[in-house]
C-alpha positions in Angstrom: 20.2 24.5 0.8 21.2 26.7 -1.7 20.3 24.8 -4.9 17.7 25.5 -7.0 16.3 22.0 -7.6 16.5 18.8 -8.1 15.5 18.0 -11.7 14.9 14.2 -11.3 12.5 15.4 -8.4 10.2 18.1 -9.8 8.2 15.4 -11.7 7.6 13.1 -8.5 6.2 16.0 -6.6 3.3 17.1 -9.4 2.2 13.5 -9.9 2.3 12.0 -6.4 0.8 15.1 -4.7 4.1 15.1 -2.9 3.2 11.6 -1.3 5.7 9.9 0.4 4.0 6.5 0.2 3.2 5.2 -2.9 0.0 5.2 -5.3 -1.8 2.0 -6.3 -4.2 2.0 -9.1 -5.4 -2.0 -7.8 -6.0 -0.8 -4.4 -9.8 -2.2 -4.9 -8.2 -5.8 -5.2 -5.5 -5.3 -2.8 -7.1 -3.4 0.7 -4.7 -5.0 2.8 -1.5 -3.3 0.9 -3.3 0.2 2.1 -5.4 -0.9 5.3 -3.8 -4.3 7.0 -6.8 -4.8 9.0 -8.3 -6.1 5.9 -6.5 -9.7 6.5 -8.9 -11.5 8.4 -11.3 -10.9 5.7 -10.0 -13.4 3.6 -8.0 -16.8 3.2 -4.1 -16.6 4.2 -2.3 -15.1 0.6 0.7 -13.8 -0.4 0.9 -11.2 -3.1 4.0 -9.8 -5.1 3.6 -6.8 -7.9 5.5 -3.7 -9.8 4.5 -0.5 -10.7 5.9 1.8 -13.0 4.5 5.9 -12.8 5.1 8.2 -15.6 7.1 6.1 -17.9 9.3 8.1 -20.0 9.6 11.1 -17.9 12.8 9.8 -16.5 14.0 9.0 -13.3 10.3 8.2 -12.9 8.8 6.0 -9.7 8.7 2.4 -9.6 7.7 0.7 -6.6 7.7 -3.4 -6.2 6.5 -5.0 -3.3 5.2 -8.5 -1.3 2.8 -9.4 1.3 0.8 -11.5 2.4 -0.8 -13.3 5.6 -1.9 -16.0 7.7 -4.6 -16.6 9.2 -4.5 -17.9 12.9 -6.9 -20.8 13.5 -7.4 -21.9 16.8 -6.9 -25.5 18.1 -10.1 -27.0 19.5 -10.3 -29.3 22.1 -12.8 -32.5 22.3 -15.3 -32.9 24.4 -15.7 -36.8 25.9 -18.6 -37.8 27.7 -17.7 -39.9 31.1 -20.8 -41.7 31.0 -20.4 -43.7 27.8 -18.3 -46.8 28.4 -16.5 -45.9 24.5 -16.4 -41.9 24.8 -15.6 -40.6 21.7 -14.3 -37.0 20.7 -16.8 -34.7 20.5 -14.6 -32.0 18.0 -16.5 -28.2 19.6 -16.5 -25.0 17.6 -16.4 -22.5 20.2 -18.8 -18.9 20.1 -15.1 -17.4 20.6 -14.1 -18.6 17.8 -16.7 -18.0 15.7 -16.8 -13.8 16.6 -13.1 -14.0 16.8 -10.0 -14.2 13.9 -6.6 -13.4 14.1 -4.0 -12.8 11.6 -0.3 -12.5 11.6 1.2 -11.0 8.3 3.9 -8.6 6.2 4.9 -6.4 3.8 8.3 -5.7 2.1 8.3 -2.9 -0.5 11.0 -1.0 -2.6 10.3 2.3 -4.0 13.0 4.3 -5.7 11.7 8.0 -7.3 14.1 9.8 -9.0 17.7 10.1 -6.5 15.6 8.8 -3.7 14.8 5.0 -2.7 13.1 3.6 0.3 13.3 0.0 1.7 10.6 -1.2 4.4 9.9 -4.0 5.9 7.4 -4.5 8.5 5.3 -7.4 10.4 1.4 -7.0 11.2 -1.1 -8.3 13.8 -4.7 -7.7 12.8 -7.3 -8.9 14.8 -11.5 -9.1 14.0 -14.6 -9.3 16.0 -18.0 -10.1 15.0 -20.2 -7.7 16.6 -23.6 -9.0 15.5 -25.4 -11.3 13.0 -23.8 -7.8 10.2 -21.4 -6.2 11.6 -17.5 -6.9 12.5 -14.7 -4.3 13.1 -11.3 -5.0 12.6 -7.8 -3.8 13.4 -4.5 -4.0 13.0 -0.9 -2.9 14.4 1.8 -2.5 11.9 5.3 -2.3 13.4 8.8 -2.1 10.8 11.6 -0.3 9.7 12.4 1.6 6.8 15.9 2.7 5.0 15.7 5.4 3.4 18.4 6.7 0.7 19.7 9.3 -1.8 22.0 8.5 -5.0 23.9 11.2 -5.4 24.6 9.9 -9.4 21.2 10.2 -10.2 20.5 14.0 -9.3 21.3 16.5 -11.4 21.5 19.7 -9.4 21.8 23.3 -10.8 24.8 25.5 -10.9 23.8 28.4 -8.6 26.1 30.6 -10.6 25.3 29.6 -14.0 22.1 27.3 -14.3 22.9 26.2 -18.1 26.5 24.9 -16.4 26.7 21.2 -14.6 27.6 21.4 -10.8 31.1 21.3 -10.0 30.9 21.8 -6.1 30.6 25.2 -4.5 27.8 24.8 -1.9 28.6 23.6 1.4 25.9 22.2 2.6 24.9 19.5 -0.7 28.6 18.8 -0.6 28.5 17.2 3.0 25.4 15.9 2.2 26.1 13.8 -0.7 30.2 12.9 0.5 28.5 11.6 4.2 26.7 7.9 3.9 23.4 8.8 1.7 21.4 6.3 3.8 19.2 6.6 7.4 16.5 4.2 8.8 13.7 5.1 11.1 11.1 2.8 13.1 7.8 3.0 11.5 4.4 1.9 13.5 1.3 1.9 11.6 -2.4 1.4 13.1 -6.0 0.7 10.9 -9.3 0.7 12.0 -11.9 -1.0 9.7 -16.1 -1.4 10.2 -17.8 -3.4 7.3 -21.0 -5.5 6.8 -21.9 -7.6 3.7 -22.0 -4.8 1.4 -20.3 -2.2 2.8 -16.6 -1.2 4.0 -14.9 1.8 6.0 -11.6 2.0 7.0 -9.1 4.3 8.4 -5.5 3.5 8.1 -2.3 6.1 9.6 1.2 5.2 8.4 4.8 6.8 9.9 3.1 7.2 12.7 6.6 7.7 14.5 8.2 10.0 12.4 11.6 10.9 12.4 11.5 10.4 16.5 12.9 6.8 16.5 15.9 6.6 14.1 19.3 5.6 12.8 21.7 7.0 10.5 25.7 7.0 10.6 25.7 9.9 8.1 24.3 13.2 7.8 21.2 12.4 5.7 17.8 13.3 7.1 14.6 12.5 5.9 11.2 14.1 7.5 9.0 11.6 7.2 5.0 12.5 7.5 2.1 11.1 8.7 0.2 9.7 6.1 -4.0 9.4 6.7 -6.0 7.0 4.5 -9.3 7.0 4.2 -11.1 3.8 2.4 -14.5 2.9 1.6 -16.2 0.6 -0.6 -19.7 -0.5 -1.9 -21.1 -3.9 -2.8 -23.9 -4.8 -5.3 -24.8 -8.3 -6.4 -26.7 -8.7 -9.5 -28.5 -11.9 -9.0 -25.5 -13.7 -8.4 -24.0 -13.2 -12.0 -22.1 -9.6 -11.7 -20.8 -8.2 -8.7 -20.3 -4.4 -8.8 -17.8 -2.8 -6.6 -17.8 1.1 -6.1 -14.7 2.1 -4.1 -13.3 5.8 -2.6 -9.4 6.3 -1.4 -8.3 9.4 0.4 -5.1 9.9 1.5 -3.6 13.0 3.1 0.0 14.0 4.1 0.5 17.3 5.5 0.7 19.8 4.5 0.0 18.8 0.8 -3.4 18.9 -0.4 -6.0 15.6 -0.4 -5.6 12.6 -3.1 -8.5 11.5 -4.3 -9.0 7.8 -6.0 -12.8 6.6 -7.1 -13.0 3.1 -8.7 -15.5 1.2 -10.0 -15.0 -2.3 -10.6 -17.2 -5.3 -12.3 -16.5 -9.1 -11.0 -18.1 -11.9 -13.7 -18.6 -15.9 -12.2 -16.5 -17.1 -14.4 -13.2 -15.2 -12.5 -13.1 -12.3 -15.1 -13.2 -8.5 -13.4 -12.2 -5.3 -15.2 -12.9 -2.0 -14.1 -11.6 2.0 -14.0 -10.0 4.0 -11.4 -9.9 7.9 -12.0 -7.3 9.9 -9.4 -8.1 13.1 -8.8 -6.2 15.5 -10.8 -3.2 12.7 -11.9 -4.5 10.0 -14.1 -7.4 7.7 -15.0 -6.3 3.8 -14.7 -8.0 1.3 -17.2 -7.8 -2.6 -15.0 -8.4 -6.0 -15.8 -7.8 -9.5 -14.3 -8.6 -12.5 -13.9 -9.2 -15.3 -10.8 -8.6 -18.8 -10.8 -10.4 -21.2 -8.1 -10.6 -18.6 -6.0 -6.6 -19.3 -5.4 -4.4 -17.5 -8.0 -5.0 -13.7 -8.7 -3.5 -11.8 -11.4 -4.5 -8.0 -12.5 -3.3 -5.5 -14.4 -3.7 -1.8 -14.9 -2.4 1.2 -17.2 -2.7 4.7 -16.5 -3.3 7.9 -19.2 -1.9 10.8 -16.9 -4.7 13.2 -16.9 -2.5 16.4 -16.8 -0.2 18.9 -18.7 2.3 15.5 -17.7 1.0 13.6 -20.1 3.1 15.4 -22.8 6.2 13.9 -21.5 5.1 10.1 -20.5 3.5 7.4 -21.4 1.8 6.5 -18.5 2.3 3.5 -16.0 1.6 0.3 -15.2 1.4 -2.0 -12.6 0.7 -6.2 -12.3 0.0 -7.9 -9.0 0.1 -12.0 -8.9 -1.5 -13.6 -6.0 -2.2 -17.0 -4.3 -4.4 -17.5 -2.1 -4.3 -20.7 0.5 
């Protein structure tokens, strides 16, 4: 294409890394939104949330987004003894299910950046096994489909001829492009790996796994979507049962753009209370803070300074995730 740029695009590039997923500041509270096989880890939830990057940059991204899970429990059957003339039921909690959960869940998100938006929805089976009296490994298959579109309103191209001039037509190929139907959907399948004790967490999670080899479109839009590797893992210290301290990594990795880089450190208090920092490599440092409820209702928030020559032209971002746990 012939164009020089997209204007609306150049500042999505710098502060995502060129990511085509996007960034969470709260991924320490919210592993499953990044690695599903984190579900059988804890009660059946449902989460919603927002985020807002680089707010006053224009055109800058916002994502929004729910999920949540269930938890699969399975039905056991009683025991009666023949040789009792009054047998009662004898209720028996098998050794399969005790090394053994199972998890259904999902995930719908919206992310518009700039004259680009994405819709995906997908469904997830995750599945854990205890190995020993420490250790479990889980996993998790993520199957969905996401539609992916271009606003043609929102983009503000260059005049090849005269760059200080708006766009009145000319080039061929943006002209079919924006006039055909600005959407196209492909299948996405996801797979996650994670290996955890008591204190400790590693996980690998792989997202568009299928590419652009299983997709839809009536129009001429085409979107290359990339593999995206995540790497997550996380540290647990308990300070005589009145803090817990959290030390989290993220690394995620779309070709061929270099590595992002998250490191979080996060304090939880008895009383529900937690607060903590995030600092992403080169992009921003987040400031977070939240509070739970019973151990049901979740709420956190985060703002974040942007780190770079960016931060002359925004004001940062935030996000807020609400969740209830059952």
């Amino acid at each position: 294409m012939k164009l020089i740029a997209f204007i609306s695009f150049i500042g999505i590039v710098v502060a995502g890394k060129a990511q085509q997923l996007p960034q969470f500041t709260q991924f320490g509270n919210n592993v499953s939104l990044i690695n599903a096989s984190n579900f059988v880890n804890d009660k059946s939830s449902i989460h919603i949330g927002a985020r807002s990057q680089m707010i006053g940059f224009g055109s800058e991204p916002n994502s929004s987004f729910v999920y949540g899970h269930c938890l699969l429990k399975k039905k056991s059957r009683p025991n009666y003894n023949p040789q009792i003339r009054i047998s009662k039921p004898i209720p028996v909690d098998s050794a399969e299910q005790k090394i053994m959960r199972q998890a259904i869940g999902g995930l719908i998100m919206k992310d518009r950046y700039g004259a680009f938006g994405r819709i995906h929805v997908s469904g997830i089976y995750n599945l854990g096994i205890k190995l020993n009296y420490h250790w479990k490994i889980n996993g998790a298959i993520k199957l969905g489909i996401s539609s992916l579109g271009f606003n043609s309103d929102k983009a503000i191209p260059l005049n090849v001829n005269d760059p200080f001039s708006p766009y009145i037509g000319g080039d061929d190929e943006y002209d079919a492009y924006t006039s055909s139907n600005g959407r196209a959907g492909n299948l996405d399948l996801g797979a996650s790996i994670m290996i955890q004790n008591e204190s400790f967490k590693f996980g690998l999670a792989l997202d568009q796994l299928t590419g652009n080899s299983i997709g839809f479109s009536s129009g001429s839009v085409f979107y290359n979507q990339k593999i995206h590797t995540a790497v997550f893992m996380a540290y647990v210290y308990e300070i005589e049962d009145l803090i817990k301290i959290e030390a989290m990594f993220l690394g995620k990795k779309m070709a061929p753009t270099p590595l992002s880089m998250d490191f979080t450190l996060k304090s939880s208090f008895p009383n529900g209370l937690w607060g903590g920092v995030n600092y992403r490599h080169n992009s921003a440092l987040g400031i977070m803070g939240g509070v739970s409820i019973n151990n049901r209702f979740r709420l956190g928030y985060s703002f974040d300074i942007i780190t770079t020559r960016l931060q002359s032209f925004s004001n940062g971002g935030h996000e807020i995730i609400l969740g209830y746990a059952f």
